[in-house]
C-alpha positions as CSV (number, residue, x, y, z in Angstrom):
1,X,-14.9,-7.7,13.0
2,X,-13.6,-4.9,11.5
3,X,-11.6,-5.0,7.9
4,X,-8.4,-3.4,7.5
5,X,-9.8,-1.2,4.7
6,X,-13.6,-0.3,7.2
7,X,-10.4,1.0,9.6
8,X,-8.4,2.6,7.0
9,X,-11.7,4.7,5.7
10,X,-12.2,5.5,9.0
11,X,-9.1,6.7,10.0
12,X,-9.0,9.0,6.8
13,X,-12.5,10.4,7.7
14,X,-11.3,11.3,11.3
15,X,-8.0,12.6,9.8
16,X,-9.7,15.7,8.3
17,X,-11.0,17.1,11.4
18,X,-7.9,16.2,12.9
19,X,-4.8,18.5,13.6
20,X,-0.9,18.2,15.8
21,X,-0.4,15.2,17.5
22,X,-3.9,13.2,17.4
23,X,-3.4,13.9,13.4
24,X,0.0,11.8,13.6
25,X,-1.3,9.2,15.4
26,X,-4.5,8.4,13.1
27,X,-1.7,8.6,10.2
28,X,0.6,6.0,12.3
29,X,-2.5,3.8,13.0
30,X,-3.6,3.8,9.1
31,X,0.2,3.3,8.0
32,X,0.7,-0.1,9.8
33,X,-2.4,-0.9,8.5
34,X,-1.3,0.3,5.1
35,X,1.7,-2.6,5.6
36,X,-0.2,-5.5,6.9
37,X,-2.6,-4.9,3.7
38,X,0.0,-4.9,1.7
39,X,1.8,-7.8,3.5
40,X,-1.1,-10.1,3.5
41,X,-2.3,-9.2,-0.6
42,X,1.5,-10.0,-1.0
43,X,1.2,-13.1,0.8
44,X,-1.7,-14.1,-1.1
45,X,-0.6,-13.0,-4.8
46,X,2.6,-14.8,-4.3
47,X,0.1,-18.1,-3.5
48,X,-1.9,-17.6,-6.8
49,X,1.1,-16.7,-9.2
50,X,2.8,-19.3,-7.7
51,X,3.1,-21.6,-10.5
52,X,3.7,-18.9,-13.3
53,X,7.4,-18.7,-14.9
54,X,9.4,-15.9,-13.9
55,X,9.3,-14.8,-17.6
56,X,5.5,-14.9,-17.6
57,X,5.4,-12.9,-14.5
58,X,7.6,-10.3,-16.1
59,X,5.2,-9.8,-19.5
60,X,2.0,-9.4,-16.5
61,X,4.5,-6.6,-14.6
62,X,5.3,-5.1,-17.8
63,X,1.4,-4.8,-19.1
64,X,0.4,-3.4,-15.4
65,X,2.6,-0.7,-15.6
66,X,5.3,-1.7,-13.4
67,X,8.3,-2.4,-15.9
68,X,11.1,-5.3,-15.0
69,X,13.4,-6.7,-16.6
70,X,15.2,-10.1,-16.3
71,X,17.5,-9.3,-14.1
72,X,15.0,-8.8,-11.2
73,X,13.6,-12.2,-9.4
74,X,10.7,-13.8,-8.7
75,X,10.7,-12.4,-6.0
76,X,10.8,-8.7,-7.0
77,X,8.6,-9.3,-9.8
78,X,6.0,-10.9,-7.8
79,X,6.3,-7.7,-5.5
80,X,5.5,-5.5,-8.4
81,X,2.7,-7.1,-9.3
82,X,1.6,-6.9,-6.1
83,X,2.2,-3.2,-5.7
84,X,0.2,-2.6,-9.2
85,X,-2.8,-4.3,-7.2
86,X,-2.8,-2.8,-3.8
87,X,-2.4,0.6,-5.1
88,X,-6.0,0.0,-6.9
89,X,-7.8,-1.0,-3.6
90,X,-9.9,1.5,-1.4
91,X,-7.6,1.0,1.5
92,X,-4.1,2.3,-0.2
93,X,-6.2,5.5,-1.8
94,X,-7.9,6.3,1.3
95,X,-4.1,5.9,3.0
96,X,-2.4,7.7,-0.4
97,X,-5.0,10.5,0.0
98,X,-5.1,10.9,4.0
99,X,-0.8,11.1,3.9
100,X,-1.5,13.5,1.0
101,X,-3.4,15.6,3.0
102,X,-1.5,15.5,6.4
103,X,1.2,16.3,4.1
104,X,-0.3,19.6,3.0
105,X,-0.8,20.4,6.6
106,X,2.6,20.1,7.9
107,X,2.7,16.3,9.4
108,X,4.3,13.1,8.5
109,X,5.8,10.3,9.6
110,X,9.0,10.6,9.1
111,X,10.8,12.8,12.3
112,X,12.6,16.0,11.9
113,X,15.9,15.7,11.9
């Protein structure tokens, strides 16, 4: 079975050759993949910071680059963290890079008013 991030790199690899409409829908394929990553690392940092205090969670935001303060929850804190992780991994830099790019060209997700 194929991993979110084999798919991901794949798509990106077919993007560059790719151009219009078949260029969208390799970026709208990698995007929802880009959120169920992100869901399920979410899913599973929540699980093992789970017993952490909120204020201890704040100090590890804080020293991954992704400043908080003590108004924000666990919640958003945990969120953060999560963020400072998936943007590290070779599926959200192959996605970062492959929106980049479409970008450049003239396409996104996000329809023309």
């Amino acid at each position: 079975m194929m991993t979110t991030t084999q798919r991901i790199l794949d798509l990106a690899a077919a993007a560059t050759a790719s151009h219009g409409e078949d260029l969208v829908l390799l970026l709208d394929e990698a995007n929802e993949l880009y959120q169920q990553g992100l869901q399920d690392l979410h899913r599973e940092v929540a699980a093992r910071l789970g017993g952490l205090a909120t204020a201890d969670l704040i100090l590890a935001a804080d020293t991954a680059g992704m400043p908080c303060d003590a108004s924000q929850d666990r919640d958003e804190v945990t969120l953060l963290l999560t963020l400072a992780e998936w943007e590290m991994t070779p599926a959200s830099l192959a996605y970062t890079e492959m929106a980049a790019d479409a970008a450049r060209r003239g396409v996104c997700l996000i329809p023309e008013e």
